[in-house]
VEXFIRO-913342 format. One line per 3 residues: number of its first residue (from 1); their letters; for each residue x negated, y, z negated of C-alpha. Coordinates in steps of 0.02 Angstrom, whole numbers, plus 32768, in hexadecimal, padded with zeros to 4 digits. Layout:
<nodes>
NUM	A	X Y Z ~ ...
</nodes>
This chain:
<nodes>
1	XXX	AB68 57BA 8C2B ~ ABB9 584C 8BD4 ~ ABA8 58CB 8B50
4	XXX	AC16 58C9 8AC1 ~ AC08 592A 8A1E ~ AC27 5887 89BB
7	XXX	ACA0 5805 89A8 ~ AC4E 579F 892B ~ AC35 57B4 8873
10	XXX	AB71 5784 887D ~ AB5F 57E4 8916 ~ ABB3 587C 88B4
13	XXX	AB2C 585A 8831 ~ AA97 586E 889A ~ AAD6 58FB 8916
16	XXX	AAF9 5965 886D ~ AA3E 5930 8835 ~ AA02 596C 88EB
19	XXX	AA66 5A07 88D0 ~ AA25 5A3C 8817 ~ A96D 5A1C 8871
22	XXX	A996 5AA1 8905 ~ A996 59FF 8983 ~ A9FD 5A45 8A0C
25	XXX	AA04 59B4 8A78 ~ AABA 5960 8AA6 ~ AAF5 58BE 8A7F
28	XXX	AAEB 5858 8B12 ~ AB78 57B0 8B15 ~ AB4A 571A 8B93
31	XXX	ABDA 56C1 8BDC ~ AB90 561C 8BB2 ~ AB16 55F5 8B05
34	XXX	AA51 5617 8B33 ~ A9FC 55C7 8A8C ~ A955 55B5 8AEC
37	XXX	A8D6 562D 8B2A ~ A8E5 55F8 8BD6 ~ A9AA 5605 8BD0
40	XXX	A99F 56AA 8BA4 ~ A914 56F5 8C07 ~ A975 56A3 8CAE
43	XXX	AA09 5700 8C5E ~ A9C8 57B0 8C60 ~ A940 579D 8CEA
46	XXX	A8AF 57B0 8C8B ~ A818 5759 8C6D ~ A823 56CB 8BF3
49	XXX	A791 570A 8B85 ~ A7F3 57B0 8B5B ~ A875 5739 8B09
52	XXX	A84F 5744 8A3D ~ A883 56B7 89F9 ~ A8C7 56AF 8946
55	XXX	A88E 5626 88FF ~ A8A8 55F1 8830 ~ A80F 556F 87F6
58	XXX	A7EE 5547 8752 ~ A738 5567 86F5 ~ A720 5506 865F
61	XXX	A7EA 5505 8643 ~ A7FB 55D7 8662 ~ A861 5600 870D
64	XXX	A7FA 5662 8772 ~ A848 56C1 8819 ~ A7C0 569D 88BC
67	XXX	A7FA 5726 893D ~ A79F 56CC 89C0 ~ A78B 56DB 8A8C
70	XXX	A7E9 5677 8AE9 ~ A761 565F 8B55 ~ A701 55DA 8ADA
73	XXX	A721 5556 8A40 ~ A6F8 559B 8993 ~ A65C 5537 8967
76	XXX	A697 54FF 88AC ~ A5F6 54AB 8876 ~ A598 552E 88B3
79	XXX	A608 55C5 8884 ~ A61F 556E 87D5 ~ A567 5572 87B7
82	XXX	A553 5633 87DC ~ A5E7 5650 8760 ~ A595 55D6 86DE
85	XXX	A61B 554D 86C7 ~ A68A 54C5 8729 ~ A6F7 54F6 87A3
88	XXX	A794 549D 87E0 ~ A828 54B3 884F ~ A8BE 54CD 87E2
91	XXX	A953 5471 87E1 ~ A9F5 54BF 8812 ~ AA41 54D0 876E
94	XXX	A99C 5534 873C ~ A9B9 5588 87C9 ~ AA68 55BC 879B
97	XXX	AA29 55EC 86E0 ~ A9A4 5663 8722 ~ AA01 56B8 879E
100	XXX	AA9D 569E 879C ~ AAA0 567B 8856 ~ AAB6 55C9 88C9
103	XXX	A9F4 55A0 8933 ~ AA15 55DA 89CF ~ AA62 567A 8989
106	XXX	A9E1 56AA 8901 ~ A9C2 5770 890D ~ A917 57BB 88C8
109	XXX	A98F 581C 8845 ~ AA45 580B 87EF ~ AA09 5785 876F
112	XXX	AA58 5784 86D7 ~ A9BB 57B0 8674 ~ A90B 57CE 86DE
115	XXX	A89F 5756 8726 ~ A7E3 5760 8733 ~ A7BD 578F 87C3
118	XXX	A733 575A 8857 ~ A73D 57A4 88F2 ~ A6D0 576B 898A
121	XXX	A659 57D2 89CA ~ A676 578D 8A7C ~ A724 57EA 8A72
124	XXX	A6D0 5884 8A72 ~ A683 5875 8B43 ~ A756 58B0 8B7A
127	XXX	A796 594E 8B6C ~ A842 5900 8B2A ~ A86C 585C 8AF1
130	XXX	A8FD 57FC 8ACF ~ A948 57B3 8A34 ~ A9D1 5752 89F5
133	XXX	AA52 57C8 89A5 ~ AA9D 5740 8926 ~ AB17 56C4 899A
136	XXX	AAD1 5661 8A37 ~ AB22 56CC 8AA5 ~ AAD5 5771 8A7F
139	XXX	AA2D 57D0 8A82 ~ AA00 5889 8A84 ~ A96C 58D5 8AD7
142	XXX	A8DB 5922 8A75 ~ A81F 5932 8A5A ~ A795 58E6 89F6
145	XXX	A770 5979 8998 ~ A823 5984 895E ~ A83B 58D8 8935
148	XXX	A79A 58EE 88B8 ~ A7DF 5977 8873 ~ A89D 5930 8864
151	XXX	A862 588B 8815 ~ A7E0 58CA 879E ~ A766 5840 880C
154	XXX	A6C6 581C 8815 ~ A680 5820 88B2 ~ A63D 576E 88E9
157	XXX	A5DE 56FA 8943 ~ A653 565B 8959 ~ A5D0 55F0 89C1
160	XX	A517 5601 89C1 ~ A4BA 5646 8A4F
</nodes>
């Protein structure tokens, strides 16, 4: 693992997004790809749940962005009845569209237009979680609060209880 300003046009795209939204974090690069929650929590030595996922569904056709702890599965029938419509895993081509990124990659910002937003609650039990910073070799390190406040999200249940 290393840090590295950027080497990758998506991952210049979200670390200038970071920057305009005072995130001061680095940039960190993995040797190897960690697409999963578990990859990337072994990675960095933290506990899977302070992983946030960045997940695209679909609800009733509209991409929505589920920032989501790695330390559960996104409930979709449930979660889709709280938000009042259908939701459904995306493709990777409607992945693409909406961000701009590959899944495994997929930052919570450098889209080419925004997303709306959902962020899970759960996230917000560590002091710093980890995200994808728009390549499957990358995250950057920072906190519930900010990722609210970066995303324009609404903070969220993602599985009852």
């Amino acid at each position: 693992m290393s840090e590295n300003a950027s080497t990758h046009p998506t991952v210049d795209r979200v670390l200038s997004e970071l920057r305009a939204g005072g995130v001061g974090g680095d940039v960190r690069w993995f040797d190897d790809p960690t697409p999963t929650a578990a990859d990337a929590a072994e990675a960095l030595g933290v506990e899977v749940g302070a992983i946030a996922n960045s997940l695209i569904f679909t609800i009733d056709g509209e991409p929505v962005l589920v920032l989501t702890s790695g330390a559960h599965r996104v409930d979709t029938g449930w979660l889709g009845g709280q938000l009042g419509g259908t939701l459904k895993r995306a493709d990777a081509a409607t992945v693409r569209a909406a961000t701009g990124q590959v899944i495994g990659g997929v930052a919570p910002v450098g889209h080419p237009s925004p997303v709306r937003t959902f962020v899970d609650s759960a996230l917000a039990e560590y002091p710093e979680v980890w995200a994808a910073a728009g390549h499957p070799h990358t995250v950057f390190p920072t906190t519930f609060d900010e990722l609210v406040r970066l995303t324009g999200g609404t903070p969220t249940a993602v599985v009852p209880g």
